[in-house]
Structure formats: structure tokens, C-alpha cells
C-alpha positions as CSV (number, residue, x, y, z in Angstrom):
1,X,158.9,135.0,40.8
2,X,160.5,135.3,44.1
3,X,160.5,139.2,45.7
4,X,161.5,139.5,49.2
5,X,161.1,142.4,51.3
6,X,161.8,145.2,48.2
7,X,160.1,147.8,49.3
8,X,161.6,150.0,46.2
9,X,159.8,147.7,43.7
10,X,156.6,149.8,42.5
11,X,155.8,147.3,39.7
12,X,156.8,144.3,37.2
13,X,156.0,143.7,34.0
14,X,156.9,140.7,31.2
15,X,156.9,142.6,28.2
16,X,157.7,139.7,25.7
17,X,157.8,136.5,25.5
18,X,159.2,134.9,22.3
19,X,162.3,132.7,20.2
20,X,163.2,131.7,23.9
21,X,163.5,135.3,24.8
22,X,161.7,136.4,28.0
23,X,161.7,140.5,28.6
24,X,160.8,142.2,32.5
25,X,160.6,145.9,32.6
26,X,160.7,146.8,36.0
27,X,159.5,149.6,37.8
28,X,161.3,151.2,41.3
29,X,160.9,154.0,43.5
30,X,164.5,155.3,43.1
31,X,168.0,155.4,41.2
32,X,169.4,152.2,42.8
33,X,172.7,150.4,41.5
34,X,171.8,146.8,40.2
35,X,173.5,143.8,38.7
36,X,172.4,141.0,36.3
37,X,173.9,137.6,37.1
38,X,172.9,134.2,35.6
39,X,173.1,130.6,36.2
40,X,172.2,128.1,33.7
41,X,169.4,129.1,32.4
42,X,168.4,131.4,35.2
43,X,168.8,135.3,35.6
44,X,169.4,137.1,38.7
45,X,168.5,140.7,39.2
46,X,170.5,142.1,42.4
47,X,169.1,145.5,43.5
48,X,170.8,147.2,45.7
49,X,168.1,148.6,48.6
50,X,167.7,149.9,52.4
């Protein structure tokens, strides 16, 4: 997992991993817009942060 310089993320967790379903709660210090992209089989989280 890359995470670079995201000072509002407080903590990650993989909540579930099954019927090739993977599930992250996250946890941040703040209301912040986001937005869930993918590519293939990849997912993108973009969070918006200062």
C-alpha cells in the first residue's frame, strides 16, 4: 500500500477479504472530499488534503 505524505490518515484497516472482494475501512482526521477511481483491477482512493 502506497501512502504518501497524508497527514489526515489516522488509520487503515482490511476488513474482508473474500469471493475476490477486498474491503478497507479507513480512518481520517477530518470531513475531506474523496473519489474512487479504478484501473484494471486496481482502485484508487483520491483524498483531497492540505
Amino acid at each position: 500500500m502506497l501512502i504518501t505524505d497524508l497527514h489526515l490518515l489516522r488509520a487503515y484497516v482490511m476488513t474482508s477479504d473474500r469471493h475476490g472482494r477486498t474491503d478497507f475501512v479507513l480512518g481520517l482526521g477530518d470531513a475531506v472530499d474523496f473519489r474512487v477511481r479504478n484501473h484494471g483491477t486496481a482502485v484508487f482512493l483520491d483524498v483531497r488534503h492540505w
